[in-house]
KEBADREN-128043 format. One record per residue (C-alpha): x, z, y; residue in three letters; residue number from 1. Coordinates in pm, 1 decimal. Example, Ala and Ser with C-alpha at 12.3 -4.5 7.8 and 13.67 -1.06 7.14 Angstrom:
BEGIN
((1230.0; 780.0; -450.0); ALA; 1)
((1367.0; 714.0; -106.0); SER; 2)
***
This chain:
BEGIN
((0.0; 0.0; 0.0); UNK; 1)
((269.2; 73.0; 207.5); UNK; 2)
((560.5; -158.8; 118.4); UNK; 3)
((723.2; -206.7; 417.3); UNK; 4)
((839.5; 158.3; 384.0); UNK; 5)
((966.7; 125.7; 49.7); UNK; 6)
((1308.5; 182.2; -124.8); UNK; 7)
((1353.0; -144.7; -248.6); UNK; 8)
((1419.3; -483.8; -82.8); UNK; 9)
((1021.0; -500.6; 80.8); UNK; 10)
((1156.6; -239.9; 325.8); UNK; 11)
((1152.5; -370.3; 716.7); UNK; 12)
((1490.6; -306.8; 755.8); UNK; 13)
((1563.0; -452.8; 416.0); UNK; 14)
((1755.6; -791.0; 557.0); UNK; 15)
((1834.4; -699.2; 917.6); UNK; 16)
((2204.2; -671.7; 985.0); UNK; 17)
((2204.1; -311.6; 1137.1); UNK; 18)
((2285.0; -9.1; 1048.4); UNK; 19)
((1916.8; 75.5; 917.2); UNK; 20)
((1922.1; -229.4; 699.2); UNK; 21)
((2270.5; -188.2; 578.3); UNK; 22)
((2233.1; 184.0; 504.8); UNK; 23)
((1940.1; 114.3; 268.1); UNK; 24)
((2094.7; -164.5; 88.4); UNK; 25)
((2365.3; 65.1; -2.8); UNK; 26)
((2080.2; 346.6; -151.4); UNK; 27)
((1926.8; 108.6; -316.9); UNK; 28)
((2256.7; -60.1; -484.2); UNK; 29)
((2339.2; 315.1; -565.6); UNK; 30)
((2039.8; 470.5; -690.7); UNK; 31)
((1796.4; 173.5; -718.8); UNK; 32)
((1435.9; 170.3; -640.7); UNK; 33)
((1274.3; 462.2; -715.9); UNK; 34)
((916.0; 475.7; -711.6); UNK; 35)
((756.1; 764.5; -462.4); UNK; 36)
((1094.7; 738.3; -265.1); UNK; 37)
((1015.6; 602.8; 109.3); UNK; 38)
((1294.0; 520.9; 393.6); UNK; 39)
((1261.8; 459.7; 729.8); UNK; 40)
((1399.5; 514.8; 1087.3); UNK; 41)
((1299.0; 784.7; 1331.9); UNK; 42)
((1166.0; 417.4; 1590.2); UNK; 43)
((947.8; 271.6; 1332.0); UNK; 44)
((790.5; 623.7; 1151.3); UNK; 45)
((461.1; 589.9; 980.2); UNK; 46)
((207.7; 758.4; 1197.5); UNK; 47)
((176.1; 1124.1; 1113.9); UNK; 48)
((-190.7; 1081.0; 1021.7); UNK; 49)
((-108.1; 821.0; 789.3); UNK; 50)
((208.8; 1038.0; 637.7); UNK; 51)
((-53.8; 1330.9; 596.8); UNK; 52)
((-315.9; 1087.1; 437.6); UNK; 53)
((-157.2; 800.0; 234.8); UNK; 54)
((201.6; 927.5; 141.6); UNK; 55)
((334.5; 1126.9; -89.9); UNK; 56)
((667.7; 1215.9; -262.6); UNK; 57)
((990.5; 1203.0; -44.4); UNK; 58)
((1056.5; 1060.8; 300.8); UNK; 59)
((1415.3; 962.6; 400.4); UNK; 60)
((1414.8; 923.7; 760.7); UNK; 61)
((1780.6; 793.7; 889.9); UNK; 62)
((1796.0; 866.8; 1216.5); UNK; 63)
((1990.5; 622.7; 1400.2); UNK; 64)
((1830.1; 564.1; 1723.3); UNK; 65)
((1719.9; 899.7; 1804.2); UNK; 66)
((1792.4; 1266.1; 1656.5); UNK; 67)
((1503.9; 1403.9; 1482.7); UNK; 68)
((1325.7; 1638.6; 1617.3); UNK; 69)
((1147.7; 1948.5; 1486.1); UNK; 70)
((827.5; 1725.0; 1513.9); UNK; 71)
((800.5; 1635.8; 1125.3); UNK; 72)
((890.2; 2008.2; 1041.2); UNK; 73)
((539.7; 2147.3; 1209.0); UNK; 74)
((341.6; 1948.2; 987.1); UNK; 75)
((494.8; 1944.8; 652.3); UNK; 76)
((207.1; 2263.4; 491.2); UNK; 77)
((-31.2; 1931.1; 557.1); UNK; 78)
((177.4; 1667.0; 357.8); UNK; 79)
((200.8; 1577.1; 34.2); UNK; 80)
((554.0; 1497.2; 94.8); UNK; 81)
((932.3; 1646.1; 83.6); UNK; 82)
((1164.7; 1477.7; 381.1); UNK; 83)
((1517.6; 1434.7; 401.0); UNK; 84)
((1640.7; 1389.6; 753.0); UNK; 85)
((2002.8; 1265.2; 826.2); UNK; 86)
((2080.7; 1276.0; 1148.9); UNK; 87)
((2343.2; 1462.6; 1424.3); UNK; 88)
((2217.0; 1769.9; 1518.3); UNK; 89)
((2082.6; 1998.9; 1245.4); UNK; 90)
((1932.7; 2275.8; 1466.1); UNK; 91)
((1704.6; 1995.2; 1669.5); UNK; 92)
((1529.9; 1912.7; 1367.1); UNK; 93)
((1413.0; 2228.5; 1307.0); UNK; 94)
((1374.0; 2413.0; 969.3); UNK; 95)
((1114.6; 2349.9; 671.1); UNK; 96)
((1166.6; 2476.8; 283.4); UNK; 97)
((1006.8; 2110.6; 240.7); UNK; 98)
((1260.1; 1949.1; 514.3); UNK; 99)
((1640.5; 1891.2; 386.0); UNK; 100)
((1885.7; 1765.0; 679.1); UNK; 101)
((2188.4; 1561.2; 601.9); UNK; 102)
((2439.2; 1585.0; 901.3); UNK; 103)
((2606.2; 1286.6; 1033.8); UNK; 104)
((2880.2; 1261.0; 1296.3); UNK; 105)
((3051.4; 918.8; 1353.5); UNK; 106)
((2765.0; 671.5; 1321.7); UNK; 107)
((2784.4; 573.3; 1648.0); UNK; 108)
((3070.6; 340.4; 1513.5); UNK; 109)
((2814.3; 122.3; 1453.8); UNK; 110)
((2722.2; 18.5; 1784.1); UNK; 111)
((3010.8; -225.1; 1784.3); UNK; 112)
((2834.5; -421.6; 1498.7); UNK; 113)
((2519.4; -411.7; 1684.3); UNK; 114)
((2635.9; -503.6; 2045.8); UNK; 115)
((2801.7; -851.6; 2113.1); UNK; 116)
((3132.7; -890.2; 2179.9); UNK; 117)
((3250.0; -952.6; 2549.4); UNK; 118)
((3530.9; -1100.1; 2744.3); UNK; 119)
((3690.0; -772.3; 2930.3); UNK; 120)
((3547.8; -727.7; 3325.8); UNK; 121)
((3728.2; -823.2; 3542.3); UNK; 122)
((3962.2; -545.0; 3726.9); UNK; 123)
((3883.9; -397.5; 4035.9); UNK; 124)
((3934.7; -120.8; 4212.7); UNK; 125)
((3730.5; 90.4; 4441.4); UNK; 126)
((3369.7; 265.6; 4434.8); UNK; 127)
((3121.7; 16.8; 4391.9); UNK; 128)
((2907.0; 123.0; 4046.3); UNK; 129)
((2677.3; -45.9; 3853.2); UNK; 130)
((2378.8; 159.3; 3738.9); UNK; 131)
((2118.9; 22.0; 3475.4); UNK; 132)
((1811.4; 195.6; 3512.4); UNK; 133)
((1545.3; 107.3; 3294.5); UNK; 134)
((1249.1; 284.4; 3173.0); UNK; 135)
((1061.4; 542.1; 3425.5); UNK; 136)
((1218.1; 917.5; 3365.4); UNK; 137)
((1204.5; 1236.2; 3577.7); UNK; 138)
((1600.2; 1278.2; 3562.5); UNK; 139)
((1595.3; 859.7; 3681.0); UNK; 140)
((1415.0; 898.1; 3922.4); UNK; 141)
((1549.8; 1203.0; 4040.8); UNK; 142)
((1894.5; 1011.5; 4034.5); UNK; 143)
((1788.4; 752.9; 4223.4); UNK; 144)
((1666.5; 948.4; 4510.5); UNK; 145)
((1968.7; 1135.2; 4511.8); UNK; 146)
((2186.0; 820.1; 4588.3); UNK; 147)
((1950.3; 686.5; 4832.2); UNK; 148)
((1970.2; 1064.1; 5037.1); UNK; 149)
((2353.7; 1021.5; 5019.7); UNK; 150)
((2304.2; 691.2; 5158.4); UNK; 151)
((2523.0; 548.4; 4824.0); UNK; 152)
((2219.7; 266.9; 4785.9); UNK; 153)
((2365.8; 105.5; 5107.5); UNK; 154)
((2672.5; 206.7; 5115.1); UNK; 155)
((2828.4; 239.4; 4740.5); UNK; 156)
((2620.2; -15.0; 4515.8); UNK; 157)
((2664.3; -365.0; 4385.7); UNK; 158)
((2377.4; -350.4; 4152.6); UNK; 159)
((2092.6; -122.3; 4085.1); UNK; 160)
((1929.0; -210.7; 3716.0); UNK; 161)
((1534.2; -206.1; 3759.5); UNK; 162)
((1307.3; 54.1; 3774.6); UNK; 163)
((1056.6; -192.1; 3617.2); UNK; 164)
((678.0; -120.5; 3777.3); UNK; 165)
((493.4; -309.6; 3529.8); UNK; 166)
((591.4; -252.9; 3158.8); UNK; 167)
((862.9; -41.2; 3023.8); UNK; 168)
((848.7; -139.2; 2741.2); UNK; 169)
((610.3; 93.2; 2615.8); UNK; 170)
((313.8; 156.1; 2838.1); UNK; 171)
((252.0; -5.2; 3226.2); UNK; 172)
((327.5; 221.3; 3480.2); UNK; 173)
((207.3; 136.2; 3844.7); UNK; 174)
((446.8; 301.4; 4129.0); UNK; 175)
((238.1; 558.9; 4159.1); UNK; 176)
((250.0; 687.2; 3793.8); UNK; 177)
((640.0; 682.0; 3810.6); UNK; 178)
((653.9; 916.1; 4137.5); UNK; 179)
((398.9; 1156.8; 4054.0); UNK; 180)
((557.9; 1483.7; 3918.2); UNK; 181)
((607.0; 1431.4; 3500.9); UNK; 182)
((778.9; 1650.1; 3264.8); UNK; 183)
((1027.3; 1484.4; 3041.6); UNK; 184)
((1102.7; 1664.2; 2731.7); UNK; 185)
((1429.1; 1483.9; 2699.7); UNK; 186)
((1541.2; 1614.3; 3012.8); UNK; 187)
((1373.1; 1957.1; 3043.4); UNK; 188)
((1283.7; 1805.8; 3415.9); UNK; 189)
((1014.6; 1757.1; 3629.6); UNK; 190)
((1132.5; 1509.1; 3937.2); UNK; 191)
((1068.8; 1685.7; 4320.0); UNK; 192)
((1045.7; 1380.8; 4513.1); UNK; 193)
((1115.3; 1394.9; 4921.6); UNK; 194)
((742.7; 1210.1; 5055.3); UNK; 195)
((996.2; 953.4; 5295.0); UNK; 196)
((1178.5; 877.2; 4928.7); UNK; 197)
((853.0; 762.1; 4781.5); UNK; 198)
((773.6; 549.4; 5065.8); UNK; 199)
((1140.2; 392.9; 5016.2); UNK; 200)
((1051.3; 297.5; 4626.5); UNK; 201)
((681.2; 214.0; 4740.1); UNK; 202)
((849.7; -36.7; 4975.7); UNK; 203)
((1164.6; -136.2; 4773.1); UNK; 204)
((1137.8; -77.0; 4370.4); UNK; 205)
((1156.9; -285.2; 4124.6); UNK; 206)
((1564.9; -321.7; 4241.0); UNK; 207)
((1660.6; -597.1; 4016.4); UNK; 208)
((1964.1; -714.1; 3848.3); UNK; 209)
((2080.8; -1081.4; 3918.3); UNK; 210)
((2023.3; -1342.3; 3562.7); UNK; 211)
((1853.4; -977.8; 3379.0); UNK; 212)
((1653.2; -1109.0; 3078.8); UNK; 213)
((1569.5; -790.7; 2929.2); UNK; 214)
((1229.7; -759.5; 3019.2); UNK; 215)
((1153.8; -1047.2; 2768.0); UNK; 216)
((1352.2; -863.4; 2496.4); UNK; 217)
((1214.4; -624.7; 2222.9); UNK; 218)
((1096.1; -323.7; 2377.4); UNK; 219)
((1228.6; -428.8; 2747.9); UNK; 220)
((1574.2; -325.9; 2645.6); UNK; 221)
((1867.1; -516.5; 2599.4); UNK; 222)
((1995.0; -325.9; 2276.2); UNK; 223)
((2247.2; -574.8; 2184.2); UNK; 224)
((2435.4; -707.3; 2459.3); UNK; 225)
((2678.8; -587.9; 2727.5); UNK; 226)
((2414.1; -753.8; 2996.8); UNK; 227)
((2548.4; -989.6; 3229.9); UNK; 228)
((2992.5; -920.0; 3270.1); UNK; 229)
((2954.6; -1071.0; 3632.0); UNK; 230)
((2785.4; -717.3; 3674.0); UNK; 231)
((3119.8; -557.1; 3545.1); UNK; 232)
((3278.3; -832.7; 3699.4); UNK; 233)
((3163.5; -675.1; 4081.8); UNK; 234)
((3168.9; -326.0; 4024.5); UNK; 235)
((3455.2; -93.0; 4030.3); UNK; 236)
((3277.5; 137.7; 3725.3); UNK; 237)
((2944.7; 201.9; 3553.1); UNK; 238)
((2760.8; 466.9; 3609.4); UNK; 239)
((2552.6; 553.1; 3218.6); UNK; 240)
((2212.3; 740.7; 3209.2); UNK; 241)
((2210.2; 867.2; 2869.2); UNK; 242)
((1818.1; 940.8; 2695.3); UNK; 243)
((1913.8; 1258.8; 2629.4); UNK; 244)
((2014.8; 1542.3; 2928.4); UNK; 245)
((1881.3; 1875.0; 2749.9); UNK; 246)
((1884.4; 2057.9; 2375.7); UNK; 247)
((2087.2; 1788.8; 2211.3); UNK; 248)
((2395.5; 1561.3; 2209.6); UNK; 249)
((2299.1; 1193.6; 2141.7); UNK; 250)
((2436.6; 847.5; 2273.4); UNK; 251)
((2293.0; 579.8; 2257.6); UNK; 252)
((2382.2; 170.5; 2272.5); UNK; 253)
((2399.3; 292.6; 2697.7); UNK; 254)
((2702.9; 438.2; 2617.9); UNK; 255)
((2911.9; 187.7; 2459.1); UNK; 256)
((2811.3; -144.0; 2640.5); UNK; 257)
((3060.6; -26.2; 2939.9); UNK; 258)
((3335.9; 50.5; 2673.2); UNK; 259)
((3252.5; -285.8; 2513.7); UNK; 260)
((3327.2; -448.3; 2819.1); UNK; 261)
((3607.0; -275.2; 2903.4); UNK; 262)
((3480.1; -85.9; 3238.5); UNK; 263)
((3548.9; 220.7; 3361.7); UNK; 264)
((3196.1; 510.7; 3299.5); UNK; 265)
((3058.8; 819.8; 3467.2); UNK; 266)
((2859.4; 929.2; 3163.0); UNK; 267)
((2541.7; 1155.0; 3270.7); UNK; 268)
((2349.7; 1300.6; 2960.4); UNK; 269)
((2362.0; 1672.5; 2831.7); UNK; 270)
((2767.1; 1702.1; 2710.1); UNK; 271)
((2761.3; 1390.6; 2676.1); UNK; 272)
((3096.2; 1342.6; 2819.4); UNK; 273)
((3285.3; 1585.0; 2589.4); UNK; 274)
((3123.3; 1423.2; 2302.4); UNK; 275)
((3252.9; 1090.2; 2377.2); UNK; 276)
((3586.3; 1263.4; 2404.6); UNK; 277)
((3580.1; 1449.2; 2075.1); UNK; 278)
((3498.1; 1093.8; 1921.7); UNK; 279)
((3809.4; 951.7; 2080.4); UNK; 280)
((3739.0; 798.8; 2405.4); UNK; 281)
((3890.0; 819.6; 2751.0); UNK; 282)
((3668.3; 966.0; 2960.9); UNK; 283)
((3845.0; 973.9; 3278.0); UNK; 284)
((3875.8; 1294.7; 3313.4); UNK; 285)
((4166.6; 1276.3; 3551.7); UNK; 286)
((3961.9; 1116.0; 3791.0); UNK; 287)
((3636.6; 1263.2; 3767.8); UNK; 288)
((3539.7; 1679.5; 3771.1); UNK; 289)
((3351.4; 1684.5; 3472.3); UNK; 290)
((3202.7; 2010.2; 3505.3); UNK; 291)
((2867.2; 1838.8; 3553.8); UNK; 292)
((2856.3; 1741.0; 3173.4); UNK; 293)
((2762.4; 2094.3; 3084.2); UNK; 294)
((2488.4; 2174.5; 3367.1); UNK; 295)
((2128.3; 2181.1; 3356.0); UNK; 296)
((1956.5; 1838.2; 3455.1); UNK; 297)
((1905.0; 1936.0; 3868.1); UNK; 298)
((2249.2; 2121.2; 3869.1); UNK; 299)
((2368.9; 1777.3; 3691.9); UNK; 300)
((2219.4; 1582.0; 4000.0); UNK; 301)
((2289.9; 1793.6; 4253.0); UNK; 302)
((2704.7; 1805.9; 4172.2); UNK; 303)
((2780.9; 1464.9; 4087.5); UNK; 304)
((2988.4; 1312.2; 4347.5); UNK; 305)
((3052.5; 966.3; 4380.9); UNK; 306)
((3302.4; 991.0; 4634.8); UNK; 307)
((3534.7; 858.9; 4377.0); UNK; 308)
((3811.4; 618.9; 4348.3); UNK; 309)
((3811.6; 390.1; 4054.3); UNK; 310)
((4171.3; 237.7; 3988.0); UNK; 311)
((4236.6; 206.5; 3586.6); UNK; 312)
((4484.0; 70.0; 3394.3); UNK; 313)
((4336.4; -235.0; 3208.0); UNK; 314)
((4545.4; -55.0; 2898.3); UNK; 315)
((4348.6; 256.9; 2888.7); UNK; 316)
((4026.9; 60.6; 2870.6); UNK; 317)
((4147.7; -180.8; 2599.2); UNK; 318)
((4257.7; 175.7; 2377.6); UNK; 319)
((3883.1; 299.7; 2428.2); UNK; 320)
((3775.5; 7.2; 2292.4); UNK; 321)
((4044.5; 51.8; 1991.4); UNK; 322)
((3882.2; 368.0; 1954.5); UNK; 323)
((3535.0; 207.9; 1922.4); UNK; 324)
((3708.1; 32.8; 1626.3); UNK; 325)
((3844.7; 343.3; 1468.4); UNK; 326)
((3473.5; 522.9; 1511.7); UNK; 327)
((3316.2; 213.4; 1350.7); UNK; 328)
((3557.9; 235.9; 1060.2); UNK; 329)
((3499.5; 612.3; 1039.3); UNK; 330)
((3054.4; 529.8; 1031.3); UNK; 331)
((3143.8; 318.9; 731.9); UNK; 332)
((3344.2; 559.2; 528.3); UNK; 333)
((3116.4; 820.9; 656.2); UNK; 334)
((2774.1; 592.7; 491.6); UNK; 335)
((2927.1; 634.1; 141.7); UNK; 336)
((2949.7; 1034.8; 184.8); UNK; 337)
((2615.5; 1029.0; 308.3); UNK; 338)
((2489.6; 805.8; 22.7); UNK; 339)
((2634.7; 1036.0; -200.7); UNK; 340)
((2507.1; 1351.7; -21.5); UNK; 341)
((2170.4; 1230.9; -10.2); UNK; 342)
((2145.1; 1086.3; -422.7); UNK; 343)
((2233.3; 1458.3; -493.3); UNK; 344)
((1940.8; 1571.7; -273.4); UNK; 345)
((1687.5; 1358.2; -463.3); UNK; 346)
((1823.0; 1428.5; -816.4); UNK; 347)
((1853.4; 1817.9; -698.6); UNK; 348)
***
């Protein structure tokens, strides 16, 4: 009834080329299809009614694009089924006796399968960032109005990436559902917006990004390319708004297009920075005062200065993209431990 959920070659992510499609091919190859045994990722999830009505037996949910949650763990008394989660951050997904949680660490590696090679930007030096904004958050918005009261809109910016007033990809939102006060779980934030700044976006959002295609894309995101390098090209650095700025590390595909393209990053999320340096990367802290990384999301916007001076050695951004290789290596290796951690959860 439900084959595209399957553990056998009917899955939806049975003959894609990413990591989802590529981690069940290996399970299956290993352990073969096994009747009652369903996989999927934490984007395309069966509905929790339908989990609660149809399914039954064990869930594998790889979580690739997002960390799970302690969603699935509130409603396991009214399933019929046993989950195993693998995915980054063990405490996030909360704790079930029906609910087993396989860590991961260095799947990110994969992003340099999934994102398309580019030519390196071209250097430059100074303080003019590139910013891709996309889908209507508190923290965003938040952001944005803090660069336009600094007066870095005018004064700082090649390119703003759009704050998109039609469809982000996963509901409209007219201008005045994006300003309105909203909590963002993500973020732990609610956005306090100065009445003259609303005007401002009223009068001047969506900012758009010269030759940006993304809007046509899956999901209005751009999950596979660098964008445009003439962006890179006239900008001095990037400035990346991870998903995630409270309760849990995560990076997503945001965080590796500047590395792919060899540009230097301000990386805004919650620690994100230090996790991108515990995986390897050159995070410029001799530049930047990182103590941002660790505050809370209006602390974060409040301290972030961009009265910075961007001059890098094309070297050090060539070695963080090295470093993108050795992480991709260490996602494969670490996909066979996995494997093998997970066909002892189902036997056990």
């Amino acid at each position: 009834m439900w084959p595209d959920y399957e553990l056998s070659p009917s899955n939806l992510h049975w003959d894609k080329p990413t990591p989802q499609g590529k981690f069940l091919q290996t399970l299956v190859d290993r352990i073969g299809q096994v009747p009652g045994v369903w996989y999927c990722d934490t984007m395309d999830m069966p509905h929790l009614h339908h989990l609660k009505q149809y399914f039954s037996g064990t869930l594998i949910i790889y979580c690739w694009w997002d960390p799970a949650r302690d969603m699935l763990a509130k409603h396991l008394d009214d399933m019929d089924l046993n989950v195993i989660l693998i995915t980054p951050d063990v405490e996030y997904a909360g704790v079930h006796p029906k609910q087993t949680v396989i860590p991961w660490q260095y799947q990110y590696g994969l992003h340099m399968d999934l994102i398309k090679p580019s030519r390196p930007a071209k250097l430059t030096t100074g303080n003019k960032f590139l910013c891709m904004m996309r889908n209507h958050k508190s923290e965003r918005i938040q952001f944005l109005q803090h660069l336009w009261l600094n007066g870095w809109l005018d004064n700082h910016i090649s390119y703003l990436g759009q704050i998109n007033t039609q469809d982000n990809g996963r509901e409209p939102r007219a201008i005045d559902s994006i300003l309105r006060p909203q909590y963002f779980v993500d973020s732990e934030f609610t956005q306090n917006l100065d009445p003259k700044f609303k005007l401002w976006c009223q009068d001047n959002l969506p900012l758009e990004l010269p030759e940006d295609i993304t809007q046509i894309q899956e999901r209005n995101t751009d999950f596979y390319t660098v964008g445009n390098i003439e962006w890179y090209d006239n900008t001095d650095y990037s400035i990346v708004l991870e998903t995630y700025w409270a309760k849990t590390q995560f990076l997503t595909e945001k965080s590796f297009k500047p590395i792919i393209a060899q540009h230097p990053f301000i990386n805004l999320g919650n620690r994100t920075t230090a996790l991108l340096k515990d995986l390897g990367f050159d995070v410029f802290d001799d530049i930047l005062n990182t103590e941002y990384d660790s505050m809370t999301t209006q602390e974060k916007i409040n301290n972030i200065d961009l009265n910075i001076h961007f001059d890098v050695d094309p070297k050090r951004l060539a070695k963080n993209l090295l470093a993108l290789c050795d992480l991709r290596q260490q996602a494969i290796d670490e996909q066979d431990r996995l494997v093998d951690h997970l066909e002892y959860s189902l036997a056990n």
